[in-house]
PDBQT receptor file of N, H, CA, C and O in Angstrom, charges set to zero:
ATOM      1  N   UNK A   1       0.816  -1.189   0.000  1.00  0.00    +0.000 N 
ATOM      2  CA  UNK A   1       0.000   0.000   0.000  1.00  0.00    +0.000 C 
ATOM      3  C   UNK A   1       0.863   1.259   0.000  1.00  0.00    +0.000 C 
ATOM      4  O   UNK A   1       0.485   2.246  -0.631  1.00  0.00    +0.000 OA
ATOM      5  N   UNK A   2       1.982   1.261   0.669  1.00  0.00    +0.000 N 
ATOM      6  H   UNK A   2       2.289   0.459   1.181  1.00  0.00    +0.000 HD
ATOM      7  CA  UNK A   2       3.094   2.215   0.972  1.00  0.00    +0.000 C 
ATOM      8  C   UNK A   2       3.323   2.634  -0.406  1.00  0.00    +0.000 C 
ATOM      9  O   UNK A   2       3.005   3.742  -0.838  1.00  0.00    +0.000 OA
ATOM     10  N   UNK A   3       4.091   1.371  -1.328  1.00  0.00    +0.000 N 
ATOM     11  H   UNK A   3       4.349   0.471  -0.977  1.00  0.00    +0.000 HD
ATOM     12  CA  UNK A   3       4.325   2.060  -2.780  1.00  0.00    +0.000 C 
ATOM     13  C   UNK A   3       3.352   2.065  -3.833  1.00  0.00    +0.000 C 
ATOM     14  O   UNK A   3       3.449   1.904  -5.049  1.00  0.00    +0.000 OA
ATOM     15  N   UNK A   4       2.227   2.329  -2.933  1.00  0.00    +0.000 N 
ATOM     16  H   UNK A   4       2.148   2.460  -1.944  1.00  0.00    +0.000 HD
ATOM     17  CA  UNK A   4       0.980   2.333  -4.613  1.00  0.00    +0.000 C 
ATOM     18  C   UNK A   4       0.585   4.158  -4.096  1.00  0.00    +0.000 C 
ATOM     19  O   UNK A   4       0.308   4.956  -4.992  1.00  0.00    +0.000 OA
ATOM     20  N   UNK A   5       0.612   4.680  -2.436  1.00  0.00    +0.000 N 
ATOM     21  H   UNK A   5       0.837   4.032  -1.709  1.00  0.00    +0.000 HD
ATOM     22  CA  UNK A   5       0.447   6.088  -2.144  1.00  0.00    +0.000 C 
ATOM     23  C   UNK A   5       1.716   6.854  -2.715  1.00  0.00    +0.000 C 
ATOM     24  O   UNK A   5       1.803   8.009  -3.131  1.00  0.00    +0.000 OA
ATOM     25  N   UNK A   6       2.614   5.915  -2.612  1.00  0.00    +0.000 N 
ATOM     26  H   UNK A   6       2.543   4.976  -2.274  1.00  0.00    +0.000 HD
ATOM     27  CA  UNK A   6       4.239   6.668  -3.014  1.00  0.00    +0.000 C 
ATOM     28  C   UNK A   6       4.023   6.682  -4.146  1.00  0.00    +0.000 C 
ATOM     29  O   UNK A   6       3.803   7.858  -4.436  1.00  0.00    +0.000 OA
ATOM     30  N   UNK A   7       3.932   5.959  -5.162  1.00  0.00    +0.000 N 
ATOM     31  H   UNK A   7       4.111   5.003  -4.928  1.00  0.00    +0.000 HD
ATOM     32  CA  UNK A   7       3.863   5.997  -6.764  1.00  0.00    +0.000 C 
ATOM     33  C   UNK A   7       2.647   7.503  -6.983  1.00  0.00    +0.000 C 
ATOM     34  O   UNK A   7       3.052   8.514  -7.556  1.00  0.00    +0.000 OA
ATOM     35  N   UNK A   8       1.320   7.419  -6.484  1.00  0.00    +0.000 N 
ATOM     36  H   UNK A   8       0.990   6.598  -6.018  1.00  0.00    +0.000 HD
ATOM     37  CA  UNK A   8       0.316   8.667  -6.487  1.00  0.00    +0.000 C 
ATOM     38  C   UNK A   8       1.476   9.881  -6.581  1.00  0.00    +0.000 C 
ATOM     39  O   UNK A   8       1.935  10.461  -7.565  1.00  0.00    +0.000 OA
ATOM     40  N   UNK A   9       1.735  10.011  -5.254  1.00  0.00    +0.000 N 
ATOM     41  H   UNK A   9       1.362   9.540  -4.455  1.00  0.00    +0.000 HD
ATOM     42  CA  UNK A   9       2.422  11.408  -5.032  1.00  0.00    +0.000 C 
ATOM     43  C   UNK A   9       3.429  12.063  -5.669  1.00  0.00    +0.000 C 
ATOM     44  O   UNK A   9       3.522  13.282  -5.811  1.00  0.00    +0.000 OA
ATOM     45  N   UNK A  10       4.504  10.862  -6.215  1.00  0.00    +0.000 N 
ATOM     46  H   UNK A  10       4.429   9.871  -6.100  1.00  0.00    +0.000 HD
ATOM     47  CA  UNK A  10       5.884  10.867  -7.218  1.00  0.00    +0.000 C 
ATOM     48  C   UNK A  10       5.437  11.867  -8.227  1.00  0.00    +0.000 C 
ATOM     49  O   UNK A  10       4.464  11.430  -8.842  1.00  0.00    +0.000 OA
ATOM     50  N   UNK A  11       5.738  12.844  -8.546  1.00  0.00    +0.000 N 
ATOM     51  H   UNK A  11       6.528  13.199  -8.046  1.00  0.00    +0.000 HD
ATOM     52  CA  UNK A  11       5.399  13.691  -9.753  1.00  0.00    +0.000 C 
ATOM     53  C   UNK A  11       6.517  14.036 -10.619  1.00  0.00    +0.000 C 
ATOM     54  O   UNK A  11       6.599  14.995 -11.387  1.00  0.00    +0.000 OA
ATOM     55  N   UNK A  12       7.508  12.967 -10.350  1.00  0.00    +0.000 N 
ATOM     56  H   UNK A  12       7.442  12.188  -9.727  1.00  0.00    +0.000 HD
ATOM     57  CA  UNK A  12       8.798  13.017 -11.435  1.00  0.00    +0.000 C 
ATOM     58  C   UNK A  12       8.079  12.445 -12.616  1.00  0.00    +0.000 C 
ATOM     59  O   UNK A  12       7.175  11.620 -12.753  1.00  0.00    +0.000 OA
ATOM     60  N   UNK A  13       8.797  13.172 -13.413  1.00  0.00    +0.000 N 
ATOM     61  H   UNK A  13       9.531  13.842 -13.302  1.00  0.00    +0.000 HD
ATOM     62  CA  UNK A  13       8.232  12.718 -15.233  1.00  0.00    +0.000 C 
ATOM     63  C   UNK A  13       7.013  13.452 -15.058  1.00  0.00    +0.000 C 
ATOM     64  O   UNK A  13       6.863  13.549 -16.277  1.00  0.00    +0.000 OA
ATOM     65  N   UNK A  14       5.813  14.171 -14.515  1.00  0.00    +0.000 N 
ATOM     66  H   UNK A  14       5.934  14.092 -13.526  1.00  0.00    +0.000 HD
ATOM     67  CA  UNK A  14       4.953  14.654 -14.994  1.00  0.00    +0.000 C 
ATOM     68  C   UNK A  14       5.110  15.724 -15.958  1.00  0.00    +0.000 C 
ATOM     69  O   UNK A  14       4.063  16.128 -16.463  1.00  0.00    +0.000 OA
ATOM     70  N   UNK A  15       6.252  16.299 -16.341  1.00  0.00    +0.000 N 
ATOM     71  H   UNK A  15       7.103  15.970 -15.931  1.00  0.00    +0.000 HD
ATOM     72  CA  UNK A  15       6.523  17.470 -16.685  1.00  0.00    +0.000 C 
ATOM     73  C   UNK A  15       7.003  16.914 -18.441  1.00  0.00    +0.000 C 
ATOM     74  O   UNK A  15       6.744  17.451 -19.518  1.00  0.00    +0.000 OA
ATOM     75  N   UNK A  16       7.834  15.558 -18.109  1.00  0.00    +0.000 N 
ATOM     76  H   UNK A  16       8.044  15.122 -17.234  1.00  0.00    +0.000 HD
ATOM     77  CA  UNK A  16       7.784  15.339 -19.615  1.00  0.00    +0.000 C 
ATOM     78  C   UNK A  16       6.702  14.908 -20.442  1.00  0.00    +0.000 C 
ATOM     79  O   UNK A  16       6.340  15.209 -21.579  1.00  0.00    +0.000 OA
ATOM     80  N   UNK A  17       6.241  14.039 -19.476  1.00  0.00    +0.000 N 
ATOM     81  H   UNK A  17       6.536  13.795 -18.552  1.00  0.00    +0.000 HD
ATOM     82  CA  UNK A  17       4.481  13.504 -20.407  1.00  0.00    +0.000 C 
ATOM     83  C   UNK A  17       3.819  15.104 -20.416  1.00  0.00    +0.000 C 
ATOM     84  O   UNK A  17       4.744  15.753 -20.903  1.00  0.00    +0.000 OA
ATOM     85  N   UNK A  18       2.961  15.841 -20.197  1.00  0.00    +0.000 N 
ATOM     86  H   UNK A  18       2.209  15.313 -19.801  1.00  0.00    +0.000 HD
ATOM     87  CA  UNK A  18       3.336  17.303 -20.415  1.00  0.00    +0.000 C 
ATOM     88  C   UNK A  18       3.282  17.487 -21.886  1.00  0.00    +0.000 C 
ATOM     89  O   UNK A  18       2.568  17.473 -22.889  1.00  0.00    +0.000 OA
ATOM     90  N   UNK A  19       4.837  17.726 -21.257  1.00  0.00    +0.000 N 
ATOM     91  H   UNK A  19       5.418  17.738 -20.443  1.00  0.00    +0.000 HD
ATOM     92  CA  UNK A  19       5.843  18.092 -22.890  1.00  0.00    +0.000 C 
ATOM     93  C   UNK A  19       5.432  16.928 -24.166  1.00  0.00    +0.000 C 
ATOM     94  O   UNK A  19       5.416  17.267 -25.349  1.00  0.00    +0.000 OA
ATOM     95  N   UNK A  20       5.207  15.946 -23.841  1.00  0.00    +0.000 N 
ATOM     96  H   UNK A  20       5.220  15.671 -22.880  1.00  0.00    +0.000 HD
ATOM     97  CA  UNK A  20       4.645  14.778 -24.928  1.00  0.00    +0.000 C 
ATOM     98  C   UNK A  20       3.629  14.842 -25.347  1.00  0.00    +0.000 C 
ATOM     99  O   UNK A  20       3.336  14.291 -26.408  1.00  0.00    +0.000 OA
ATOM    100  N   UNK A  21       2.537  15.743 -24.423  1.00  0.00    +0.000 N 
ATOM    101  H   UNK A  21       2.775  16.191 -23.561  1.00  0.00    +0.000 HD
ATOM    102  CA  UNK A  21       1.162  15.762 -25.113  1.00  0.00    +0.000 C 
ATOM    103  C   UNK A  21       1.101  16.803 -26.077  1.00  0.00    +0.000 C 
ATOM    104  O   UNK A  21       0.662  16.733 -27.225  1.00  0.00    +0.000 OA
ATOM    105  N   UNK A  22       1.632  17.861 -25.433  1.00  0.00    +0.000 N 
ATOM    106  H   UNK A  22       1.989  17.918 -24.500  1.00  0.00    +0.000 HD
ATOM    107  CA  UNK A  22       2.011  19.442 -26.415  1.00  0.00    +0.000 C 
ATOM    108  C   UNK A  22       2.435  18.844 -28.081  1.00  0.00    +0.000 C 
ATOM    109  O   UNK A  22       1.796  18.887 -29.132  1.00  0.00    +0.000 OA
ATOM    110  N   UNK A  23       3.610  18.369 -27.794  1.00  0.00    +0.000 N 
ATOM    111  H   UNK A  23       4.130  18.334 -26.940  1.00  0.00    +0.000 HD
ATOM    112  CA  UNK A  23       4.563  18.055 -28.742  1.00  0.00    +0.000 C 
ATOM    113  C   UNK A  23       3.352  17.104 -30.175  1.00  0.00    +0.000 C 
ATOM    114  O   UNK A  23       3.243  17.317 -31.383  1.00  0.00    +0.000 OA
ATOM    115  N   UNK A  24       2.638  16.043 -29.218  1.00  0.00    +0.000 N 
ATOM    116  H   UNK A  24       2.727  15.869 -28.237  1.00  0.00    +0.000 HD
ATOM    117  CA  UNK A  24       1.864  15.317 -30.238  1.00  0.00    +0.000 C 
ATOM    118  C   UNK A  24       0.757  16.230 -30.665  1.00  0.00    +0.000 C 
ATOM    119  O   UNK A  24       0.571  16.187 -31.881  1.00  0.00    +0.000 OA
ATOM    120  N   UNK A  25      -0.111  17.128 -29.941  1.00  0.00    +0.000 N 
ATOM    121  H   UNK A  25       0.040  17.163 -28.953  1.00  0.00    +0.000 HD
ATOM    122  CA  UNK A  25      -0.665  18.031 -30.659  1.00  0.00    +0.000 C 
ATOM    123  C   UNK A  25      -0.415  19.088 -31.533  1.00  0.00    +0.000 C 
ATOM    124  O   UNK A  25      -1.311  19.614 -32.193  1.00  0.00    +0.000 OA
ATOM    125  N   UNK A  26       0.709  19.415 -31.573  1.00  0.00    +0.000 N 
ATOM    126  H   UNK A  26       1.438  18.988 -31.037  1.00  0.00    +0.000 HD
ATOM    127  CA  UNK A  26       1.131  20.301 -32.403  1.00  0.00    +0.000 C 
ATOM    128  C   UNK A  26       1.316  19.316 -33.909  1.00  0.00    +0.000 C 
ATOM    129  O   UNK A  26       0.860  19.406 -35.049  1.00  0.00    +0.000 OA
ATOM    130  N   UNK A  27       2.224  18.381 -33.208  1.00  0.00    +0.000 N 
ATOM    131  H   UNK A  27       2.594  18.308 -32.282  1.00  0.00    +0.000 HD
ATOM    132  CA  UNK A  27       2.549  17.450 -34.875  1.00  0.00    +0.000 C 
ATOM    133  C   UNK A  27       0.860  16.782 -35.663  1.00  0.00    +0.000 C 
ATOM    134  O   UNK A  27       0.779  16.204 -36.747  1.00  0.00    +0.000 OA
ATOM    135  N   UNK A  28      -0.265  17.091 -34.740  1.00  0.00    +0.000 N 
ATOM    136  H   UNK A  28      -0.199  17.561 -33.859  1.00  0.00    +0.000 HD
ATOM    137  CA  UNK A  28      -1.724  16.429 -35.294  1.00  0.00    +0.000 C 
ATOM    138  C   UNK A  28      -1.795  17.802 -36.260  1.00  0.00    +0.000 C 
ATOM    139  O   UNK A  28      -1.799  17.745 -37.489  1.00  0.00    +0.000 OA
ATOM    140  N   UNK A  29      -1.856  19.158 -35.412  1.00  0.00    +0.000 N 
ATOM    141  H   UNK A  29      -1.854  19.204 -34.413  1.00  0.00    +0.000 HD
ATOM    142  CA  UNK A  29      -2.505  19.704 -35.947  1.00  0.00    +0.000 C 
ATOM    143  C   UNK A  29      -1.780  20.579 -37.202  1.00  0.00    +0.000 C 
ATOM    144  O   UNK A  29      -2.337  21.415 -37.914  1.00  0.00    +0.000 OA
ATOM    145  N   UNK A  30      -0.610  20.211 -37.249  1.00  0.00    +0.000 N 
ATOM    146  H   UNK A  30      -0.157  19.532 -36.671  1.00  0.00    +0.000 HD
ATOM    147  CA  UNK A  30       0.685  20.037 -38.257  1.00  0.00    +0.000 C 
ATOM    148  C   UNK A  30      -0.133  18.986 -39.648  1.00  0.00    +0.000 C 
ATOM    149  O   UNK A  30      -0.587  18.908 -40.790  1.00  0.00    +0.000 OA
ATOM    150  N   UNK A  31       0.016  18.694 -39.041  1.00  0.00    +0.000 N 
ATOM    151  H   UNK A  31       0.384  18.758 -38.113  1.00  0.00    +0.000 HD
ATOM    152  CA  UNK A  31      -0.229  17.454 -39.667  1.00  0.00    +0.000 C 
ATOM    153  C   UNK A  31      -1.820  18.127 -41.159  1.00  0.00    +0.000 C 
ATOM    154  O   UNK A  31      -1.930  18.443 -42.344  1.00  0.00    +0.000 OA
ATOM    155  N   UNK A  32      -2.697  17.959 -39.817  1.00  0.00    +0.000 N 
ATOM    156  H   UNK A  32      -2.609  17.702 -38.854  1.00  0.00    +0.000 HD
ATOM    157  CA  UNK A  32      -3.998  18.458 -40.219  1.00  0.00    +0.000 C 
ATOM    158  C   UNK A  32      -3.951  19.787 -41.102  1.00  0.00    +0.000 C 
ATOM    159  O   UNK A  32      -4.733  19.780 -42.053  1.00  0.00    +0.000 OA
ATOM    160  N   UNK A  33      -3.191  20.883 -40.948  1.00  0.00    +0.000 N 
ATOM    161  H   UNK A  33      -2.556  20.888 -40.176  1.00  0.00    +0.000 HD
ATOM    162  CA  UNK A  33      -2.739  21.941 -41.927  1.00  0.00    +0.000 C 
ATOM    163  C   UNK A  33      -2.493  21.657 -43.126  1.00  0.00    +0.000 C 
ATOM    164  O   UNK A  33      -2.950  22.447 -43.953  1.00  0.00    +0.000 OA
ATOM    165  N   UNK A  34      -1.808  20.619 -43.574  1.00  0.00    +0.000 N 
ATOM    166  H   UNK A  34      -1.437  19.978 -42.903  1.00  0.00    +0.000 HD
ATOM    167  CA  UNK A  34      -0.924  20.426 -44.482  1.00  0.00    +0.000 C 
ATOM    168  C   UNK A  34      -2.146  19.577 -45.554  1.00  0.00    +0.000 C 
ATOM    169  O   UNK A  34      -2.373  20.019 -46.680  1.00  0.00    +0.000 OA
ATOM    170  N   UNK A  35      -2.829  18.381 -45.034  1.00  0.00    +0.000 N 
ATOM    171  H   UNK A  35      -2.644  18.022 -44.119  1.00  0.00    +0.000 HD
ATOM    172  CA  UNK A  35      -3.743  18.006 -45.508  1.00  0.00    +0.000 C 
ATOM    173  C   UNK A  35      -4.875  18.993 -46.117  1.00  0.00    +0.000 C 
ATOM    174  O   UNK A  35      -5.604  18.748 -47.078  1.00  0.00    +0.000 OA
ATOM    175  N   UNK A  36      -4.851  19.963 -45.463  1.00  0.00    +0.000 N 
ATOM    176  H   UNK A  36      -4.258  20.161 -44.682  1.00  0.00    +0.000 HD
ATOM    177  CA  UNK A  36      -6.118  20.531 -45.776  1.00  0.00    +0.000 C 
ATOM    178  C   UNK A  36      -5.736  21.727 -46.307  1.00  0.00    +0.000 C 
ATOM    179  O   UNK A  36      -6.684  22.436 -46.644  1.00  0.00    +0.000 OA
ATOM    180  N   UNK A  37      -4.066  22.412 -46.582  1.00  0.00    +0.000 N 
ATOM    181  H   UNK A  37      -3.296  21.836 -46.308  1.00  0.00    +0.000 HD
ATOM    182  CA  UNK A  37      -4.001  23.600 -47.574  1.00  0.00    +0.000 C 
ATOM    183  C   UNK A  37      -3.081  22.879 -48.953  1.00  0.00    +0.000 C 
ATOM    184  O   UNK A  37      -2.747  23.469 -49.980  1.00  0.00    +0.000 OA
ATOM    185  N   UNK A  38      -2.750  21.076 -48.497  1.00  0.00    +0.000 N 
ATOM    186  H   UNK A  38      -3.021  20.597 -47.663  1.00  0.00    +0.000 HD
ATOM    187  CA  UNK A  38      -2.443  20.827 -49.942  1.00  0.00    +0.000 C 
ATOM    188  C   UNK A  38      -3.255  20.494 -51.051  1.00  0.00    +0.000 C 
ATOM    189  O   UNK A  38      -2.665  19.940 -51.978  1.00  0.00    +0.000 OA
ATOM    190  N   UNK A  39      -4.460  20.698 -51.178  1.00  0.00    +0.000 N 
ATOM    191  H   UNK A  39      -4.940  21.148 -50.425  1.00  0.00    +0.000 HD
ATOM    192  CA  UNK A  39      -5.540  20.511 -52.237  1.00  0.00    +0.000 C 
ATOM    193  C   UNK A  39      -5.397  22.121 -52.710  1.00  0.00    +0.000 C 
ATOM    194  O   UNK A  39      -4.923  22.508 -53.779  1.00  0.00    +0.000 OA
ATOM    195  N   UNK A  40      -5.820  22.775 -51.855  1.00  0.00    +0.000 N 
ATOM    196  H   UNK A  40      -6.204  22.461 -50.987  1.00  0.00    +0.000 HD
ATOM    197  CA  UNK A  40      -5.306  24.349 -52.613  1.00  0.00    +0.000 C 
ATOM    198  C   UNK A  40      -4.296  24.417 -53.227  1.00  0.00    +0.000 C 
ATOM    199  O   UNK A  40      -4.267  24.785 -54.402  1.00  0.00    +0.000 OA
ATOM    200  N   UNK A  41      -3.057  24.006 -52.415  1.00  0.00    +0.000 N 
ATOM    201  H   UNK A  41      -3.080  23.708 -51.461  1.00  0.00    +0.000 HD
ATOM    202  CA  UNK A  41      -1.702  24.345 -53.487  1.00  0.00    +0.000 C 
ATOM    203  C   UNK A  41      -1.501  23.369 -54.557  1.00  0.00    +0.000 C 
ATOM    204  O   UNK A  41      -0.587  23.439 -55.378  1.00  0.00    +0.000 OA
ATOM    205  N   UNK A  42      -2.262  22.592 -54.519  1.00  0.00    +0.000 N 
ATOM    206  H   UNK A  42      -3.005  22.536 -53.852  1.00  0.00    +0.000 HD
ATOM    207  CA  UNK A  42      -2.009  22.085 -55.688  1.00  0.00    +0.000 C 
ATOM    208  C   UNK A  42      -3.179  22.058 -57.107  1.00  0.00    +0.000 C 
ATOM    209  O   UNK A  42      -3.133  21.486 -58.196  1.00  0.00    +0.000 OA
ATOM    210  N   UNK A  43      -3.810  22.628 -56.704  1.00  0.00    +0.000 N 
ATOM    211  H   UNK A  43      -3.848  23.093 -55.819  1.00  0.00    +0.000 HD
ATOM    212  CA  UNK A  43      -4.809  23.361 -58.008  1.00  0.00    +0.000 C 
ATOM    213  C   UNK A  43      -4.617  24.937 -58.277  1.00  0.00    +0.000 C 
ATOM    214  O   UNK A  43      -5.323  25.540 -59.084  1.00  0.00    +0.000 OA
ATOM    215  N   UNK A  44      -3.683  25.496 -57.590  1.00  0.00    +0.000 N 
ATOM    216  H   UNK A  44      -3.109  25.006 -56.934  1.00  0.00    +0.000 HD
ATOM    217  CA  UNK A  44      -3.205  26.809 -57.492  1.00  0.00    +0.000 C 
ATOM    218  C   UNK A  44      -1.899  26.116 -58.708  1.00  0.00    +0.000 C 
ATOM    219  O   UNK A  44      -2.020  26.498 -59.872  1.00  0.00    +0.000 OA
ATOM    220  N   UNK A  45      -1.093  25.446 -58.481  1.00  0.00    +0.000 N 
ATOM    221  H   UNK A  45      -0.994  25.136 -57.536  1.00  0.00    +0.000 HD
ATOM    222  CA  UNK A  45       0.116  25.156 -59.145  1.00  0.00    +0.000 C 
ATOM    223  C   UNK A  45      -0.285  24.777 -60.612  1.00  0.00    +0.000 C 
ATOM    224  O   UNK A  45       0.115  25.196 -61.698  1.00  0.00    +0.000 OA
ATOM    225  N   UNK A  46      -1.463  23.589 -60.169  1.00  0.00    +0.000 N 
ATOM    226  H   UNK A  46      -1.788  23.248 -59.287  1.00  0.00    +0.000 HD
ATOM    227  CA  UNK A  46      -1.980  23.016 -61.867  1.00  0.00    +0.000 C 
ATOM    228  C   UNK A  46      -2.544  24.522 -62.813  1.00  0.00    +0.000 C 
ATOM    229  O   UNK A  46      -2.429  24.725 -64.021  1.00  0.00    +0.000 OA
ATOM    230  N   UNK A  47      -3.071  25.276 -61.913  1.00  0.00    +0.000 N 
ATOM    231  H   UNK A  47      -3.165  25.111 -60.931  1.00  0.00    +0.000 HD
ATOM    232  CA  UNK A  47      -3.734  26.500 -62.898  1.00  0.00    +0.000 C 
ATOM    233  C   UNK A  47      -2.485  27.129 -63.451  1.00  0.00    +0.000 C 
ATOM    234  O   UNK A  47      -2.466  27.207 -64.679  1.00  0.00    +0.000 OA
ATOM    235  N   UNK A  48      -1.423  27.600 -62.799  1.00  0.00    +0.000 N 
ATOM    236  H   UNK A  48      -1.438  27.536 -61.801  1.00  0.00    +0.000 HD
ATOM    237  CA  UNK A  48      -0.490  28.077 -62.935  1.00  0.00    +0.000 C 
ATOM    238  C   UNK A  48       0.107  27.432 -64.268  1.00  0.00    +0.000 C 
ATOM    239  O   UNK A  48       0.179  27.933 -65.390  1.00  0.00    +0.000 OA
ATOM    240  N   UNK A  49       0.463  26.336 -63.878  1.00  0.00    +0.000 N 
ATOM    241  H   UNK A  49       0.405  25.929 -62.966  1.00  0.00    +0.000 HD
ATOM    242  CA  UNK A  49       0.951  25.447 -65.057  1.00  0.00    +0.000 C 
ATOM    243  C   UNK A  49       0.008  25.313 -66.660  1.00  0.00    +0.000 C 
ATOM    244  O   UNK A  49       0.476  25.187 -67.792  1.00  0.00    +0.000 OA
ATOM    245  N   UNK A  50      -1.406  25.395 -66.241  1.00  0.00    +0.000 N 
ATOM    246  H   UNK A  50      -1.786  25.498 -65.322  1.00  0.00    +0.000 HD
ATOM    247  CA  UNK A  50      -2.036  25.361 -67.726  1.00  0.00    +0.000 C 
ATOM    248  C   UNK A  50      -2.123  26.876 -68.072  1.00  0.00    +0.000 C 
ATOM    249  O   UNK A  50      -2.789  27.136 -69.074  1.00  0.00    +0.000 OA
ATOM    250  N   UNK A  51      -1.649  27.746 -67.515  1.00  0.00    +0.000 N 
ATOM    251  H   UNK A  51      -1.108  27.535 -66.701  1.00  0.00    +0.000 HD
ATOM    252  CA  UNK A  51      -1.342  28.978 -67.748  1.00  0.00    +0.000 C 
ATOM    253  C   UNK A  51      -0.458  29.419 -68.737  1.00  0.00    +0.000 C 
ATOM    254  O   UNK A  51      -0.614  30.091 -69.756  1.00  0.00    +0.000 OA
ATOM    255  N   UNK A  52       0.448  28.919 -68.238  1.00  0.00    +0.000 N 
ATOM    256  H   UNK A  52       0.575  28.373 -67.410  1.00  0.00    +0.000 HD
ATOM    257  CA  UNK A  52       1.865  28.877 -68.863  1.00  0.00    +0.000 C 
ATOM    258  C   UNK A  52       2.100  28.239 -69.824  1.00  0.00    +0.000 C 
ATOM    259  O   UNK A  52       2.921  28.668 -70.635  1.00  0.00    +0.000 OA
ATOM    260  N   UNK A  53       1.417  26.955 -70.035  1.00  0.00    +0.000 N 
ATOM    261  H   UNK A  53       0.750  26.607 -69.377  1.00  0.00    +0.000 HD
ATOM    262  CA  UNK A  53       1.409  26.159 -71.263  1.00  0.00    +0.000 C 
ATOM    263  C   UNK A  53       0.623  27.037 -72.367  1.00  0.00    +0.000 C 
ATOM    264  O   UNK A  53       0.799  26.687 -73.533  1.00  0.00    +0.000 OA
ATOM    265  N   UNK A  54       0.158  27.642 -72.235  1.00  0.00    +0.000 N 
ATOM    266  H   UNK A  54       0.014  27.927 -71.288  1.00  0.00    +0.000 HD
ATOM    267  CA  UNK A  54      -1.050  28.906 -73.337  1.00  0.00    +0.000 C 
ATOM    268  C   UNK A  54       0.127  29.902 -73.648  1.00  0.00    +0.000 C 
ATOM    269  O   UNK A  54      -0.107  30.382 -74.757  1.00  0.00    +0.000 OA
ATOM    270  N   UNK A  55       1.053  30.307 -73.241  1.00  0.00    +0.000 N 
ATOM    271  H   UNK A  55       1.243  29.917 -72.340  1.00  0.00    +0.000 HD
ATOM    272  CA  UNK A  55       1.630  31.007 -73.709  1.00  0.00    +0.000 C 
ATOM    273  C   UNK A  55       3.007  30.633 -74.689  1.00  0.00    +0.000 C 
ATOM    274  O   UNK A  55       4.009  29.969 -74.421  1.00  0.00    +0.000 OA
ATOM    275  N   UNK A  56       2.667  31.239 -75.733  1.00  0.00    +0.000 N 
ATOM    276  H   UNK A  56       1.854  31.778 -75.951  1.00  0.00    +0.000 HD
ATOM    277  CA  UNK A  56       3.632  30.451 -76.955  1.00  0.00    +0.000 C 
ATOM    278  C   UNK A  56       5.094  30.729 -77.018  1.00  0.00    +0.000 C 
ATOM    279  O   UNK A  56       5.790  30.182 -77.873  1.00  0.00    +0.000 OA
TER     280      UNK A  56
């Protein structure tokens, strides 16, 4: 019982799990950016490109 109240109270490493949750939300919502402004950039690029092909 001693080391299941001792384990509760121990708050070493709380600070890196923390830092691990930050870290994985940023890389989701990283993540999620990229998915959702690469359909734009890439019909921005294709227009660009049949643009350029019109010019002789």
């Amino acid at each position: 019982m001693k080391r299941v109240l001792r384990f509760l109270r121990d708050e070493q490493g709380t600070e890196t799990v923390e830092w691990a949750i930050m870290v994985g939300l940023i890389a989701v919502a990283a993540i999620g950016l990229v998915l959702l402004i690469g359909g734009h950039v890439t019909r921005a690029f294709t227009g660009l490109e049949t643009g350029m092909q019109s010019i002789p």
